[in-house]
PDB file of N, H, CA, C and O in Angstrom:
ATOM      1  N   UNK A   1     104.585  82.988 108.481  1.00  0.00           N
ATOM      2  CA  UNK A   1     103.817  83.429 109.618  1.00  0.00           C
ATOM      3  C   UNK A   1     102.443  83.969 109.235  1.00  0.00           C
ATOM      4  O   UNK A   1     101.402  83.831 109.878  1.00  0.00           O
ATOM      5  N   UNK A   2     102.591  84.512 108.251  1.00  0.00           N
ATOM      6  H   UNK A   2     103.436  84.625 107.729  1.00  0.00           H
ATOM      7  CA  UNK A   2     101.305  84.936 107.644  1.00  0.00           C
ATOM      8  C   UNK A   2     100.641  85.886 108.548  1.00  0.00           C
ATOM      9  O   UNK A   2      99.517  85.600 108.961  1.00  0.00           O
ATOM     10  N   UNK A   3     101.370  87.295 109.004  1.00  0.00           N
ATOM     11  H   UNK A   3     102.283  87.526 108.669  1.00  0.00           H
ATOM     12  CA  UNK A   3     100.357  88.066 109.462  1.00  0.00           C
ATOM     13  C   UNK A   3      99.543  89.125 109.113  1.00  0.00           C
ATOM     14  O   UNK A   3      99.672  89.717 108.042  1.00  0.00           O
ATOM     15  N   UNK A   4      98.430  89.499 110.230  1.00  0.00           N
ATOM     16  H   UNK A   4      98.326  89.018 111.101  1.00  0.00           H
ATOM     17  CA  UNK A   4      97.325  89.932 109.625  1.00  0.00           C
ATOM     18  C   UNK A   4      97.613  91.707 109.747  1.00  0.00           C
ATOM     19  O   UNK A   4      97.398  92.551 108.877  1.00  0.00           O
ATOM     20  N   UNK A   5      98.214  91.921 111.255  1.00  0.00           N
ATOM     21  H   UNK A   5      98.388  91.235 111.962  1.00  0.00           H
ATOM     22  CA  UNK A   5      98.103  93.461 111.617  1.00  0.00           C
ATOM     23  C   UNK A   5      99.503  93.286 112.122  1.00  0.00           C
ATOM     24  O   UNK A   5      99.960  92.435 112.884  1.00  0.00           O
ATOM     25  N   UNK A   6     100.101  94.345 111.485  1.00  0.00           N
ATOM     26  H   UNK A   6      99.729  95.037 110.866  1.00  0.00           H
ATOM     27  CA  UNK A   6     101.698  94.621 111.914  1.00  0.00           C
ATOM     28  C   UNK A   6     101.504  96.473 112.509  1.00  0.00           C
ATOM     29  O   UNK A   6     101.196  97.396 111.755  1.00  0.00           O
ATOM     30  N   UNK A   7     101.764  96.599 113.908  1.00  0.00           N
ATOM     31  H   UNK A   7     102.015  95.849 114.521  1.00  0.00           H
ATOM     32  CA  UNK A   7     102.044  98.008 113.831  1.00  0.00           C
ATOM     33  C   UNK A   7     103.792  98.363 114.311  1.00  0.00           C
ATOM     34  O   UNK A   7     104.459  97.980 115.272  1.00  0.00           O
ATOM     35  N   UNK A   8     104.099  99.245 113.169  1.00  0.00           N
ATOM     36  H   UNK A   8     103.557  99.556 112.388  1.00  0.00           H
ATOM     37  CA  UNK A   8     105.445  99.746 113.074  1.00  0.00           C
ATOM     38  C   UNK A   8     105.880 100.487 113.943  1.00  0.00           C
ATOM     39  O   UNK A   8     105.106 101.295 114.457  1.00  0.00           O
ATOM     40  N   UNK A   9     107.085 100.430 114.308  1.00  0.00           N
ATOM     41  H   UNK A   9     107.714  99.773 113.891  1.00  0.00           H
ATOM     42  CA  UNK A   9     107.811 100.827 115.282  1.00  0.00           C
ATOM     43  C   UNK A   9     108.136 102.761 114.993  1.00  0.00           C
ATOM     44  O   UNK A   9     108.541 103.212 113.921  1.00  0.00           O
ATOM     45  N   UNK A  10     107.961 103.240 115.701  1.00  0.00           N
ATOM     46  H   UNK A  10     107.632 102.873 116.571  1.00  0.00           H
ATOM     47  CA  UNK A  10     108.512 104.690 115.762  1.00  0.00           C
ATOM     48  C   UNK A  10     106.689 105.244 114.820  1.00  0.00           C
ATOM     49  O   UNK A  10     106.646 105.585 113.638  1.00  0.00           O
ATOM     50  N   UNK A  11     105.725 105.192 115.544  1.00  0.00           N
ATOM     51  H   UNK A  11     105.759 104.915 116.504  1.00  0.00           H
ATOM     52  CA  UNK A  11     104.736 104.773 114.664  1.00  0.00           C
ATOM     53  C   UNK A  11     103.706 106.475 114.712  1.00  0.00           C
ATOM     54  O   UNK A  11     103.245 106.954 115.748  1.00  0.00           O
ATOM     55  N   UNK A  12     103.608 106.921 113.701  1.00  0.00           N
ATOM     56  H   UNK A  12     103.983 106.532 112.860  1.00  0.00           H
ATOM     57  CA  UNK A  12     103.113 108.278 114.460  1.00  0.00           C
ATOM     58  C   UNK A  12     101.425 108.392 114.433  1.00  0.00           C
ATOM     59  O   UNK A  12     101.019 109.521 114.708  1.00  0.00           O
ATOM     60  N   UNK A  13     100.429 107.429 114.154  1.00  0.00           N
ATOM     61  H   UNK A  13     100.758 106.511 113.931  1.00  0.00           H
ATOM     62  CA  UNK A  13      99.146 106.974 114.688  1.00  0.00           C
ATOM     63  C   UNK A  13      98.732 107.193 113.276  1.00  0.00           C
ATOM     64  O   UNK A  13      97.594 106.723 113.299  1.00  0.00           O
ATOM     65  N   UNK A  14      98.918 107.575 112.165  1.00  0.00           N
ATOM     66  H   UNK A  14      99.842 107.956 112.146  1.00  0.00           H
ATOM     67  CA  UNK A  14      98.239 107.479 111.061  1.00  0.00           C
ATOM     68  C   UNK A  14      98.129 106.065 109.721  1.00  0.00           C
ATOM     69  O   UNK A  14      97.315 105.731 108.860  1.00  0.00           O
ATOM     70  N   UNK A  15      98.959 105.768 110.027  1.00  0.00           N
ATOM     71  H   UNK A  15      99.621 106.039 110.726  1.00  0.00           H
ATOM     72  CA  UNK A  15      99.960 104.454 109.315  1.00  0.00           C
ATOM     73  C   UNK A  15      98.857 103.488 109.524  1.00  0.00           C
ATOM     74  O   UNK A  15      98.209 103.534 110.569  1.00  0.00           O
ATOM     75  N   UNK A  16      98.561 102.487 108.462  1.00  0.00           N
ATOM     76  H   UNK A  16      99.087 102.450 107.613  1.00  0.00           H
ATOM     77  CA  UNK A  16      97.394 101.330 108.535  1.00  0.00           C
ATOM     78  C   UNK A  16      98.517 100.343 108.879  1.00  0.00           C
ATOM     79  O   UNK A  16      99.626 100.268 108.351  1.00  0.00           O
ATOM     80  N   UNK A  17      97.756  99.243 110.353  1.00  0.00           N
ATOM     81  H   UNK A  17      96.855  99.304 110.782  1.00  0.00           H
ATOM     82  CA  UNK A  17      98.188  98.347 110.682  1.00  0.00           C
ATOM     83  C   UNK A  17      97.837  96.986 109.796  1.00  0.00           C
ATOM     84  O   UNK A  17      96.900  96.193 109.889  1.00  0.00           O
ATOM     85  N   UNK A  18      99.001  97.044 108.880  1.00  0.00           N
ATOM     86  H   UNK A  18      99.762  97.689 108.805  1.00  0.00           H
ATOM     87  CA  UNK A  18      98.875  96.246 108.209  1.00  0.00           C
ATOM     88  C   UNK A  18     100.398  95.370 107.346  1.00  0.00           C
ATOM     89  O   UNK A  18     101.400  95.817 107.904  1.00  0.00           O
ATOM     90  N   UNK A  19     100.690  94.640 106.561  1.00  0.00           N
ATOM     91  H   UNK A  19      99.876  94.277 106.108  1.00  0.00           H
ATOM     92  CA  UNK A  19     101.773  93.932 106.261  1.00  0.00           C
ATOM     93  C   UNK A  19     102.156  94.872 105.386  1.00  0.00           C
ATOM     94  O   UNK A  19     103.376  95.020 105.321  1.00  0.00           O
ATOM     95  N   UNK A  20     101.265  95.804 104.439  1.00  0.00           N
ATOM     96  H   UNK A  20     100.274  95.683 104.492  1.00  0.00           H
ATOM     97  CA  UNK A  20     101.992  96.789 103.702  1.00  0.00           C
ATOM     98  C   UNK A  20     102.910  97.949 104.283  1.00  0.00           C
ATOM     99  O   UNK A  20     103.435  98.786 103.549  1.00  0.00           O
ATOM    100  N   UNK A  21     103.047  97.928 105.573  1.00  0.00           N
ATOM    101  H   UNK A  21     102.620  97.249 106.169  1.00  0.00           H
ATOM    102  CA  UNK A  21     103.879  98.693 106.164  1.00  0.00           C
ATOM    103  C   UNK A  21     105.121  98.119 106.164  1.00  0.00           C
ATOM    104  O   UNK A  21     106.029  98.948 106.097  1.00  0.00           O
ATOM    105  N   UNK A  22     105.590  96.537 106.237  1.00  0.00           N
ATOM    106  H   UNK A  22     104.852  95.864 106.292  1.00  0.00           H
ATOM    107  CA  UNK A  22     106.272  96.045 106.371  1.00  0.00           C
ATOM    108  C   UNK A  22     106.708  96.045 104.451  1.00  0.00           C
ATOM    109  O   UNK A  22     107.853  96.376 104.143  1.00  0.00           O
ATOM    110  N   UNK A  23     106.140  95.827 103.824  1.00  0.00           N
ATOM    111  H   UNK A  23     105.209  95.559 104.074  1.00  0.00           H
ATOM    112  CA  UNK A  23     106.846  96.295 102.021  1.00  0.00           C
ATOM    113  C   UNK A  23     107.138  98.041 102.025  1.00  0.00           C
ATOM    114  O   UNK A  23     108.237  98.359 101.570  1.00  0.00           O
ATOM    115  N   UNK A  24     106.587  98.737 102.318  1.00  0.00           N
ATOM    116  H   UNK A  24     105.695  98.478 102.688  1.00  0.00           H
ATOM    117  CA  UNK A  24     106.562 100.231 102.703  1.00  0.00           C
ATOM    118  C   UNK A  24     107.935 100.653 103.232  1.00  0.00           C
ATOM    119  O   UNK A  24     108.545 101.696 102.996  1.00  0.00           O
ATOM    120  N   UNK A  25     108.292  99.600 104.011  1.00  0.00           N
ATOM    121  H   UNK A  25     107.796  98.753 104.202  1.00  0.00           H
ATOM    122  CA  UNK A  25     109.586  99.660 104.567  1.00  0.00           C
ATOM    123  C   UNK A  25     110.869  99.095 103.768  1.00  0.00           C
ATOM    124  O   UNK A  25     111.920  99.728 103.868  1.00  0.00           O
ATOM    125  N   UNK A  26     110.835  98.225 103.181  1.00  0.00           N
ATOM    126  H   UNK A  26     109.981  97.711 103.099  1.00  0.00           H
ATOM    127  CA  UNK A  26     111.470  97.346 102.615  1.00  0.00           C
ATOM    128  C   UNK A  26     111.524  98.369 100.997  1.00  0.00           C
ATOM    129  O   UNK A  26     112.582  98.582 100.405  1.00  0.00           O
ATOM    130  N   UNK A  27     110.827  98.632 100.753  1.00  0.00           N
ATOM    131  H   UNK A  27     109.968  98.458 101.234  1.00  0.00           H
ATOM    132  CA  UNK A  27     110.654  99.655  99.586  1.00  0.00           C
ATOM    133  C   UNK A  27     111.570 101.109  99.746  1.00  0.00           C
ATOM    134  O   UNK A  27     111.983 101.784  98.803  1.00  0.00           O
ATOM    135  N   UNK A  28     111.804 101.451 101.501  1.00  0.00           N
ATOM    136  H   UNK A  28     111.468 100.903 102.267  1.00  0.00           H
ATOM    137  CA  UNK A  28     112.268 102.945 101.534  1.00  0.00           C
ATOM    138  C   UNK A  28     113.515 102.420 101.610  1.00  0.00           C
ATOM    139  O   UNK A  28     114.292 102.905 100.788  1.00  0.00           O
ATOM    140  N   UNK A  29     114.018 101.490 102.412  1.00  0.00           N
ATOM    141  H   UNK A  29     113.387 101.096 103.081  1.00  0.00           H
ATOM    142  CA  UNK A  29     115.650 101.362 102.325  1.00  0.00           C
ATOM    143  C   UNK A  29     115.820 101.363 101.345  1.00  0.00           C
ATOM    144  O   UNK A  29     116.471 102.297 100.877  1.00  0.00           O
ATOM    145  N   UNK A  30     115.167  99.976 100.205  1.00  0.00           N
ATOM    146  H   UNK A  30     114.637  99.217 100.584  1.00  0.00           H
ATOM    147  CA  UNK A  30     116.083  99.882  99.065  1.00  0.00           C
ATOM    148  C   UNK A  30     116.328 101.383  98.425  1.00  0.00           C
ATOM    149  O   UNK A  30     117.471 101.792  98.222  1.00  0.00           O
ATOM    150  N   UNK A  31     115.153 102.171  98.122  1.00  0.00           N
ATOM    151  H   UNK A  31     114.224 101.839  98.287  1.00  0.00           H
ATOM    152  CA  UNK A  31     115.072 103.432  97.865  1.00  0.00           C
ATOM    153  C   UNK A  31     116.503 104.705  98.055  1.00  0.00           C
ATOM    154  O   UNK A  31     117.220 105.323  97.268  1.00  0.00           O
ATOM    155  N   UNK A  32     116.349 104.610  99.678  1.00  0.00           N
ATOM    156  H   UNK A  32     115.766 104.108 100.318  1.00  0.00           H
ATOM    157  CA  UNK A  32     117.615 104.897 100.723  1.00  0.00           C
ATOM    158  C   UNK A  32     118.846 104.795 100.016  1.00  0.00           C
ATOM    159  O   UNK A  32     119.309 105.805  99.485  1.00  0.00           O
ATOM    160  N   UNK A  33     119.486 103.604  99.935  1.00  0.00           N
ATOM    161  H   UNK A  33     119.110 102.784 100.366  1.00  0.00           H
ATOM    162  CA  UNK A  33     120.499 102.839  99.362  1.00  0.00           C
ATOM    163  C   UNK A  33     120.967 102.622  98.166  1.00  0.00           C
ATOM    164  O   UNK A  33     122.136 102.298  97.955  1.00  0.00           O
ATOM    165  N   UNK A  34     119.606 102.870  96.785  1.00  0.00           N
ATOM    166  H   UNK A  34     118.656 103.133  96.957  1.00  0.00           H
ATOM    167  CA  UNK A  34     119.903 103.731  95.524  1.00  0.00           C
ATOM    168  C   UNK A  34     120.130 105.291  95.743  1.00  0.00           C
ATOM    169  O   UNK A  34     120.815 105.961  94.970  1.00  0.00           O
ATOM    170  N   UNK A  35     119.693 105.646  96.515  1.00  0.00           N
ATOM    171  H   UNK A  35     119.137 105.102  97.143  1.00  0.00           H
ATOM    172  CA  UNK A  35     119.620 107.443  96.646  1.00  0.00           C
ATOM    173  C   UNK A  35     121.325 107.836  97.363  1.00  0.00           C
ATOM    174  O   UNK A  35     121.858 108.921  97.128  1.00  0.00           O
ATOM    175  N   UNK A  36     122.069 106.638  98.329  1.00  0.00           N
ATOM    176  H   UNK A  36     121.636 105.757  98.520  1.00  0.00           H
ATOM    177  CA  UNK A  36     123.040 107.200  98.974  1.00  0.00           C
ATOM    178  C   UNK A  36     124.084 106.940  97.953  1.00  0.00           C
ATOM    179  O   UNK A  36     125.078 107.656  97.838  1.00  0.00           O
ATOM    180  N   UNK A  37     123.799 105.723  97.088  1.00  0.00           N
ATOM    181  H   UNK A  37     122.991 105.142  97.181  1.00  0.00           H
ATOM    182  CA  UNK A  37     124.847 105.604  95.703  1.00  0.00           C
ATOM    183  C   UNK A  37     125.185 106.773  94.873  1.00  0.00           C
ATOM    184  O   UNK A  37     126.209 106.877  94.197  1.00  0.00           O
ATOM    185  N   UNK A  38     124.130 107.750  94.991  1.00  0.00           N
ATOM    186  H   UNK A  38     123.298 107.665  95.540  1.00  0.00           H
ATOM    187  CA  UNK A  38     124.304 108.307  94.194  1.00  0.00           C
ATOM    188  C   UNK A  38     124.589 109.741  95.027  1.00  0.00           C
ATOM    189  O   UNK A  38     125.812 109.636  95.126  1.00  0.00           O
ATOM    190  N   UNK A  39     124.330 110.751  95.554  1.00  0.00           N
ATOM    191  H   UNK A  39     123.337 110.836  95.473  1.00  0.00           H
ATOM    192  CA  UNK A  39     124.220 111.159  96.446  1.00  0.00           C
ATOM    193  C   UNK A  39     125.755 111.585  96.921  1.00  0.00           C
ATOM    194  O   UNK A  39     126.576 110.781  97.364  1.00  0.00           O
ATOM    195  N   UNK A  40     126.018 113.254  96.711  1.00  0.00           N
ATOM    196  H   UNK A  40     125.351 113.907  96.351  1.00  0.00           H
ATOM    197  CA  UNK A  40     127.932 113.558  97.282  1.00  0.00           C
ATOM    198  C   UNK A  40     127.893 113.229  98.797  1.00  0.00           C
ATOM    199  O   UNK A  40     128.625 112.488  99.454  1.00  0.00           O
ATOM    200  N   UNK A  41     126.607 114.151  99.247  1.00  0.00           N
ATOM    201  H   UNK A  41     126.013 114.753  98.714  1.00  0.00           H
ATOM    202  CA  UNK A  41     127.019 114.546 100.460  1.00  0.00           C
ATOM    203  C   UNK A  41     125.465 114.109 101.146  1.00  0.00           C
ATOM    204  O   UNK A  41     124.575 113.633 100.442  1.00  0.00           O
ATOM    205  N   UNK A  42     125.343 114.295 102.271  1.00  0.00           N
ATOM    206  H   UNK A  42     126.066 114.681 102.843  1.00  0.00           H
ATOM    207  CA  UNK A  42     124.144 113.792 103.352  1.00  0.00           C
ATOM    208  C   UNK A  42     122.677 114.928 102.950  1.00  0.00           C
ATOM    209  O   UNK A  42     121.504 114.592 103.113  1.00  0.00           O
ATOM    210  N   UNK A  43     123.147 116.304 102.403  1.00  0.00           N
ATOM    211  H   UNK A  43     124.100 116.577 102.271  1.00  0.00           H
ATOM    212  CA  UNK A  43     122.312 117.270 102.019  1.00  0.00           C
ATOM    213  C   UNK A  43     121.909 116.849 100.688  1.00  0.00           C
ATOM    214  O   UNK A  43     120.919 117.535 100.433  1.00  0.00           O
ATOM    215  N   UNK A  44     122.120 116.191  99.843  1.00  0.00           N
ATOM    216  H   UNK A  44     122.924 115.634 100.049  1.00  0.00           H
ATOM    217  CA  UNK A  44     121.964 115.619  98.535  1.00  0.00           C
ATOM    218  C   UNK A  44     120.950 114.669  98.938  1.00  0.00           C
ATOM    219  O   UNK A  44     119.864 114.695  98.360  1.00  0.00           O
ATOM    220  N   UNK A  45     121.284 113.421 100.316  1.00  0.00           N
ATOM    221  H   UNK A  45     122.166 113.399 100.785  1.00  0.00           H
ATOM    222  CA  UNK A  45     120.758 112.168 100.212  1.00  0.00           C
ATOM    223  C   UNK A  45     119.788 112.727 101.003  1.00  0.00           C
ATOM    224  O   UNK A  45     118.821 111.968 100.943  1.00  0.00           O
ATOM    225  N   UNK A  46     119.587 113.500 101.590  1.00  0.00           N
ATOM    226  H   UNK A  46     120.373 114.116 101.639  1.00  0.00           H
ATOM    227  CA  UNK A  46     117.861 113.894 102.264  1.00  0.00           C
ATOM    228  C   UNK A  46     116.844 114.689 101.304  1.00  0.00           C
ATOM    229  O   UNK A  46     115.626 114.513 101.263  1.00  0.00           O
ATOM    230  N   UNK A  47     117.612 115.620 100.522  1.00  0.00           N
ATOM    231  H   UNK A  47     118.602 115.762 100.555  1.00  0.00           H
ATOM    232  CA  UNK A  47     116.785 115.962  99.302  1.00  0.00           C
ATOM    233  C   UNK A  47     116.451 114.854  98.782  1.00  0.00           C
ATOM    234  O   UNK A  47     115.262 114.756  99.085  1.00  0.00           O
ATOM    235  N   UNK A  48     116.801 113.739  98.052  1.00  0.00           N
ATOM    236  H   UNK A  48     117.767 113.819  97.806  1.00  0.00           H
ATOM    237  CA  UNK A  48     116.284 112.797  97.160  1.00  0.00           C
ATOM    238  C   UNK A  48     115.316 112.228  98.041  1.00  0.00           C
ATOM    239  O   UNK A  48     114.122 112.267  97.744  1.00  0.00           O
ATOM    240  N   UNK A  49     115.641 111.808  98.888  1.00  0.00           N
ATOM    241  H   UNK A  49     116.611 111.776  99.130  1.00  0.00           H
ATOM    242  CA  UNK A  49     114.244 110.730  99.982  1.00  0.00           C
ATOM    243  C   UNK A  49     113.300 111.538  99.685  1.00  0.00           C
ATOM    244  O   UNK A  49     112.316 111.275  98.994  1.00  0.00           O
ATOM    245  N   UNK A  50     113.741 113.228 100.536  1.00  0.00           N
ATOM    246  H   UNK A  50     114.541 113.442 101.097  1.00  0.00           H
ATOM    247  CA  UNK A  50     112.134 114.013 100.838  1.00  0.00           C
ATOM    248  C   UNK A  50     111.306 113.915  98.988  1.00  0.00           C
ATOM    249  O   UNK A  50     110.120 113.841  98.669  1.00  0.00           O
ATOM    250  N   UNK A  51     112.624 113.961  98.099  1.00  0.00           N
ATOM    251  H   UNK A  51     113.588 114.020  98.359  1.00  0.00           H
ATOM    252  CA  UNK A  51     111.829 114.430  96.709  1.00  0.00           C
ATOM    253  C   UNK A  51     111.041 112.676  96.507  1.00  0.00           C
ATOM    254  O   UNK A  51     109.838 112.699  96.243  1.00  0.00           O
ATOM    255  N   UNK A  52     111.537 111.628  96.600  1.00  0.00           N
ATOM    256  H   UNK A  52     112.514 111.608  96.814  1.00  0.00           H
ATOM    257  CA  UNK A  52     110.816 110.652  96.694  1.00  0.00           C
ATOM    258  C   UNK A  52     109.627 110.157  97.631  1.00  0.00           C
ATOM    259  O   UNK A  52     108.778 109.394  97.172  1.00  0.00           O
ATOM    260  N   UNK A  53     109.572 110.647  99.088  1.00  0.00           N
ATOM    261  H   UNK A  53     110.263 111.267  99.461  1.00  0.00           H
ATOM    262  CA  UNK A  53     108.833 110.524 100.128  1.00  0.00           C
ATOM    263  C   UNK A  53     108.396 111.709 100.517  1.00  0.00           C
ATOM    264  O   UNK A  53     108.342 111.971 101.719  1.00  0.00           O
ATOM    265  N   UNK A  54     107.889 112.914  99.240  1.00  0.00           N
ATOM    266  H   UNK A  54     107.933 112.702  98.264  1.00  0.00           H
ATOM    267  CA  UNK A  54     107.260 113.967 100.119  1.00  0.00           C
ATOM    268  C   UNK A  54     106.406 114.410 101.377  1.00  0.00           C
ATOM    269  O   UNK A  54     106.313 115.464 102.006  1.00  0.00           O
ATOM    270  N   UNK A  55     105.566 112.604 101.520  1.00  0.00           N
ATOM    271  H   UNK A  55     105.642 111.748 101.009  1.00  0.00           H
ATOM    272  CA  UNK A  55     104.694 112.563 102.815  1.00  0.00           C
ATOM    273  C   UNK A  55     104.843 112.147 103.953  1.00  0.00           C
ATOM    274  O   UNK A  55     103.969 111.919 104.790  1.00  0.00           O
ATOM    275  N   UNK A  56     106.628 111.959 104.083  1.00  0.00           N
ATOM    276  H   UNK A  56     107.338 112.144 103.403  1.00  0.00           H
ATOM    277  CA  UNK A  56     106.412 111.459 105.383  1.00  0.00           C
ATOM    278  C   UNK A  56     106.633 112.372 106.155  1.00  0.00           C
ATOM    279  O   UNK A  56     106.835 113.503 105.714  1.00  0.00           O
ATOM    280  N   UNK A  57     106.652 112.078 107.630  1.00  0.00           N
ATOM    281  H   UNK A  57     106.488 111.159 107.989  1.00  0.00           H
ATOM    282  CA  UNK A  57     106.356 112.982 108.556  1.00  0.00           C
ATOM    283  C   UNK A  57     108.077 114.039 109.500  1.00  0.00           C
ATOM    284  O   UNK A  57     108.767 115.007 109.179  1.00  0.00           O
ATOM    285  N   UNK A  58     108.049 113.381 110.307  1.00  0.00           N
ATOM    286  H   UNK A  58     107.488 112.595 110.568  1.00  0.00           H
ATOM    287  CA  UNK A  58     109.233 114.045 110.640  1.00  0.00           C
ATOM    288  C   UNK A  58     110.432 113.405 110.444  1.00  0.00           C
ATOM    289  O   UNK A  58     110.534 112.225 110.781  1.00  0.00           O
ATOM    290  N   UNK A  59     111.501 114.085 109.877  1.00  0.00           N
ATOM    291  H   UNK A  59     111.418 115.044 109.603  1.00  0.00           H
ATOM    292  CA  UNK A  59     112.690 113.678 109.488  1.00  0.00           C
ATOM    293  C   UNK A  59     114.383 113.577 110.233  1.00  0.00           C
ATOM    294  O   UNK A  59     115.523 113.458 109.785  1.00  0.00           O
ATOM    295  N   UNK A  60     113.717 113.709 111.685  1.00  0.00           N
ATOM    296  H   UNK A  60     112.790 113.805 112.049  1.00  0.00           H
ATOM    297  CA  UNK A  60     115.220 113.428 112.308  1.00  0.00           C
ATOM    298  C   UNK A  60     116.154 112.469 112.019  1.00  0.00           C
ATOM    299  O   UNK A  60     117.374 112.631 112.011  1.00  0.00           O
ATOM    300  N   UNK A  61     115.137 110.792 111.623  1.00  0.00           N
ATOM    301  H   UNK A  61     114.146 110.661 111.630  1.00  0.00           H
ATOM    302  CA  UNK A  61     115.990 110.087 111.193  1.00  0.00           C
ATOM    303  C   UNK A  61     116.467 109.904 109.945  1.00  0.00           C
ATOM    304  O   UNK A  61     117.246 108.997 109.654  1.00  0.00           O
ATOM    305  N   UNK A  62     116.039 110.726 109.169  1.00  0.00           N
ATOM    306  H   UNK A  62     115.405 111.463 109.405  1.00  0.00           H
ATOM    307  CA  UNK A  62     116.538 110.774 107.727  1.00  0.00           C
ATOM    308  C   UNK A  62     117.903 111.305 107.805  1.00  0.00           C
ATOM    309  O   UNK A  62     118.889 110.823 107.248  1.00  0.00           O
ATOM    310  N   UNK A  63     117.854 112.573 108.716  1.00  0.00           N
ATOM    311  H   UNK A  63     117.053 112.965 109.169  1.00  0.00           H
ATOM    312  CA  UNK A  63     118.776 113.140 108.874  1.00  0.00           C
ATOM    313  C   UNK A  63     119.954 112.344 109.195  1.00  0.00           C
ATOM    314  O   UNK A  63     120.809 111.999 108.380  1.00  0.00           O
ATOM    315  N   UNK A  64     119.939 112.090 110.386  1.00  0.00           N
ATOM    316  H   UNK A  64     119.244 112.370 111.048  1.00  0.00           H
ATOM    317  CA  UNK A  64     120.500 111.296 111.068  1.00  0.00           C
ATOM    318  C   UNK A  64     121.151 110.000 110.347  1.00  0.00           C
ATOM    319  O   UNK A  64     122.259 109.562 110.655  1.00  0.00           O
ATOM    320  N   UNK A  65     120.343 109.462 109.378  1.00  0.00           N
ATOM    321  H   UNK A  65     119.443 109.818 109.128  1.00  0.00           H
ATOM    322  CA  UNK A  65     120.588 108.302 108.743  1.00  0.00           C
ATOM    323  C   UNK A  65     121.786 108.796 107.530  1.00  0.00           C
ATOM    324  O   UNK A  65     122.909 108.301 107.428  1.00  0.00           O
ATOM    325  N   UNK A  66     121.217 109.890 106.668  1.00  0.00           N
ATOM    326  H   UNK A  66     120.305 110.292 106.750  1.00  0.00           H
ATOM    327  CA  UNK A  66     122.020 110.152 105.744  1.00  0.00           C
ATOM    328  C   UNK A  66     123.335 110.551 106.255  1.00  0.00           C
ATOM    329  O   UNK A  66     124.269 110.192 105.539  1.00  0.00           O
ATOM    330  N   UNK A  67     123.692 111.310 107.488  1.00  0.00           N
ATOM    331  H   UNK A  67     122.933 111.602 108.069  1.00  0.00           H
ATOM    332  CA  UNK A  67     124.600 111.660 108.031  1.00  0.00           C
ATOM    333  C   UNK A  67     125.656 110.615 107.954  1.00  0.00           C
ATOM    334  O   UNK A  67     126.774 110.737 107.453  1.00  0.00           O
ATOM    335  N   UNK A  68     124.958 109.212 108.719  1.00  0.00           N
ATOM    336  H   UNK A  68     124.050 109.113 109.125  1.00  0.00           H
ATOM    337  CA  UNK A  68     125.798 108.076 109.213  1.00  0.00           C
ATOM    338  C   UNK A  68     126.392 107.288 107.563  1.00  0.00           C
ATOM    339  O   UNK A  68     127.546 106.885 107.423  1.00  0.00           O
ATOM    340  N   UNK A  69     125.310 107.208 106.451  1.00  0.00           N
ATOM    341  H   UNK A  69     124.372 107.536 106.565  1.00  0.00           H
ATOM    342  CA  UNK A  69     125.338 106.842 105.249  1.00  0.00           C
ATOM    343  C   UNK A  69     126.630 107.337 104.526  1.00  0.00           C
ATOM    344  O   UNK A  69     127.434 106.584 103.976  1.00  0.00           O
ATOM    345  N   UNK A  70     126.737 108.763 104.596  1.00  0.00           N
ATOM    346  H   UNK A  70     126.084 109.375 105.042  1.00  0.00           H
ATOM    347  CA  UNK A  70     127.967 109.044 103.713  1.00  0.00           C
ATOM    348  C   UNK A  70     128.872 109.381 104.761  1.00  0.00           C
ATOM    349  O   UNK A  70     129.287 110.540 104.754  1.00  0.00           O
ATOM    350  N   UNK A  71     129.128 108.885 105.344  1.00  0.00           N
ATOM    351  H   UNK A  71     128.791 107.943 105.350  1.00  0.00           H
ATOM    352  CA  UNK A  71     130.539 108.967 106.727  1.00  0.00           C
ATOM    353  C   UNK A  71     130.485 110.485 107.603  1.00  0.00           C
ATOM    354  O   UNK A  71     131.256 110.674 108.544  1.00  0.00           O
ATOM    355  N   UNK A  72     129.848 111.143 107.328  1.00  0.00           N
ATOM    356  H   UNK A  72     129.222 110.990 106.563  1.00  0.00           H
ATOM    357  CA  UNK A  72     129.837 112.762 107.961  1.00  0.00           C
ATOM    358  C   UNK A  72     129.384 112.290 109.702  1.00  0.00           C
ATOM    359  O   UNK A  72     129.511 113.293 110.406  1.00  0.00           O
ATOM    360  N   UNK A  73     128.956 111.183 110.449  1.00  0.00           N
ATOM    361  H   UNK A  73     128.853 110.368 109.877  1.00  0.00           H
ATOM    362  CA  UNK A  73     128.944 111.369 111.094  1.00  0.00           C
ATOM    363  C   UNK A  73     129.129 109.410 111.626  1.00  0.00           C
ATOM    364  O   UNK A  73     128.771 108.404 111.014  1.00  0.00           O
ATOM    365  N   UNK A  74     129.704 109.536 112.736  1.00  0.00           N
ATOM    366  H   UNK A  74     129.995 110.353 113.232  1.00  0.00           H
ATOM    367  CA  UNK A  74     130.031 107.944 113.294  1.00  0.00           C
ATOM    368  C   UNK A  74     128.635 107.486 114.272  1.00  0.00           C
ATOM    369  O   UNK A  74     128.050 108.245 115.045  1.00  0.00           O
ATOM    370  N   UNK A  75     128.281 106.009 114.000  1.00  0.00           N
ATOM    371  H   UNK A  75     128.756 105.392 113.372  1.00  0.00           H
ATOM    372  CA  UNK A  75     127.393 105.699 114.617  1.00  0.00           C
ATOM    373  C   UNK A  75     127.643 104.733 115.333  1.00  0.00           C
ATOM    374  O   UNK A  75     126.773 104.271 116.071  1.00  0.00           O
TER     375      UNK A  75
END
């Protein structure tokens, strides 16, 4: 497809509309998904993101995500 301007979903206006958002992304799951391997509990797997992603912005869905990740909560 070859595109030029991608703007991301859940987008908080600072983020460059661009395809590196789309590797940016692809970069945090895999990230995510080494961090929940390793990781006891959901308080473990949000420390590692934030210690890897100190800049991102608000973290409900981290939360939320790590929750669902190590079974502490059903999605």
């Amino acid at each position: 497809l070859q595109p030029q301007t991608l703007v991301p979903g859940h987008y908080l206006g600072d983020a460059a509309h661009s395809v590196a958002a789309a590797q940016f992304t692809a970069d945090y799951i895999k990230a995510f998904d080494e961090e929940t391997a390793k990781a006891q509990d959901s308080t473990q797997l949000i420390a590692a993101m934030k210690q890897r992603y100190p800049d991102l912005g608000e973290a409900s869905s981290l939360e939320l995500s790590a929750k669902v990740a190590k079974g502490e909560m059903k999605w």
